[in-house]
N, C-alpha and C positions, 0 to 999 in steps of 0.2 A: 745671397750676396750680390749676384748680378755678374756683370761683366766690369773688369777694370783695365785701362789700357795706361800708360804712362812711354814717352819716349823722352830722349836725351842725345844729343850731338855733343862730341867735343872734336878738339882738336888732337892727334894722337902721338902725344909729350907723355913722359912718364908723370908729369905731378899729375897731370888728367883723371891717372885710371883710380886716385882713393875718390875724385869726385862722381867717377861710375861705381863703385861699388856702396858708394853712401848711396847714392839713388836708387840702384836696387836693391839693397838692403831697408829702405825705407818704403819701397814698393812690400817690398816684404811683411815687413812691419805692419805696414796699415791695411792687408789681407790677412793679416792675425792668423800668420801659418807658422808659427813657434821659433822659440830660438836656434834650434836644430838645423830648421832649412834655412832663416838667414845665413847662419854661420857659413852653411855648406855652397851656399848660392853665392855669397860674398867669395869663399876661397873660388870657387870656379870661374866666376866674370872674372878673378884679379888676375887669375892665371889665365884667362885665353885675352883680354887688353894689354898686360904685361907683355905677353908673346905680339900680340899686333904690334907696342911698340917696338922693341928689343927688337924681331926676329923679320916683320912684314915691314918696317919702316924705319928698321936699323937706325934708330935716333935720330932720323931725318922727318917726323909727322907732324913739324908743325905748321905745314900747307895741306895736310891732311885730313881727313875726318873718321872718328869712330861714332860710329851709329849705334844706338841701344834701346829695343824696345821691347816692354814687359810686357806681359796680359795671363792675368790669372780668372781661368773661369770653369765651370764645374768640377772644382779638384784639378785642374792641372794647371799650373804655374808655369809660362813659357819664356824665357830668354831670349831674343834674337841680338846678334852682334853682325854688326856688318864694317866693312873696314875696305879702303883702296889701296893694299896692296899690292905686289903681283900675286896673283893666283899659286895656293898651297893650302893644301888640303892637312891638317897636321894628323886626322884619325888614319892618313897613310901609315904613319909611323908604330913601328912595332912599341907593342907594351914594353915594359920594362918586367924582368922575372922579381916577381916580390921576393923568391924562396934562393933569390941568389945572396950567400952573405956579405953584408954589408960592406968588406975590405976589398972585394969583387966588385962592386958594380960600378957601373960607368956612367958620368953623370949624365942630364936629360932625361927628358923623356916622362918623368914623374908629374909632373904637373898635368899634363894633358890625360896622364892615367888616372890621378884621383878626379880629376872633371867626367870621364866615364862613372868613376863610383858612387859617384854624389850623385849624378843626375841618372833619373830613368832614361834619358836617351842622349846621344848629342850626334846629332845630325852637320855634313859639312854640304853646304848647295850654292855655286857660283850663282850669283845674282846679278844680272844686268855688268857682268864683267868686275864686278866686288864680291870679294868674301864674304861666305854667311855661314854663319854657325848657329844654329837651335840647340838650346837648351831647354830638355822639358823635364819639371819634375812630377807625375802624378803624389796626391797625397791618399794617404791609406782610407 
């Protein structure tokens, strides 16, 4: 199959992030790696772009940019997101306990936990003073 590389800039507004997850979900698609890891790769970009807007750019990103670039090649599918917020590392933050019941638990924090479960890895590495987050999914 080769090597495939696909990038994407926006500006980082919430209507932005469903035009990031079409694009990697369509990166997806056309390396015909099943509905399974679309699915899983769509929730995970929605949830760490959603948190750039929301949380890195507290609804002020639209002088900003989210960076997005795929590349899937011998079986591993990568992610990168990059975004100019200030500097926050979010794999800092404690999981959340799955086995605590449900009337217990306190909100956050979930979304960044099922982005660990989807993905075989997700790495956090300041870049040239922007955030980066790798997403990598090996396929079996």
């Amino acid at each position: 199959m080769g090597v495939q590389q696909r990038r994407m800039s926006v500006t980082g507004v919430i209507d932005n992030v469903r035009s990031v997850c079409d694009f990697v979900v369509d990166f997806v698609n056309d390396a015909r790696l099943g509905e399974d890891i679309a699915f899983q790769t769509q929730l995970s970009v929605e949830e760490i772009c959603t948190n750039i807007v929301e949380h890195g750019y507290q609804h002020q990103g639209s002088d900003k940019k989210i960076d997005v670039v795929c590349l899937y090649t011998d079986k591993t599918l990568t992610i990168r997101i990059i975004d100019e917020a200030p500097l926050f590392n979010p794999l800092d933050l404690e999981d959340p306990d799955p086995d605590t019941p449900l009337w217990e638990r306190e909100g956050g924090g979930w979304g960044v936990y099922f982005v660990k479960q989807y993905m075989t890895s997700v790495i956090y590495e300041p870049i040239n003073g922007k955030n980066s987050i790798l997403l990598t999914r090996e396929m079996d």
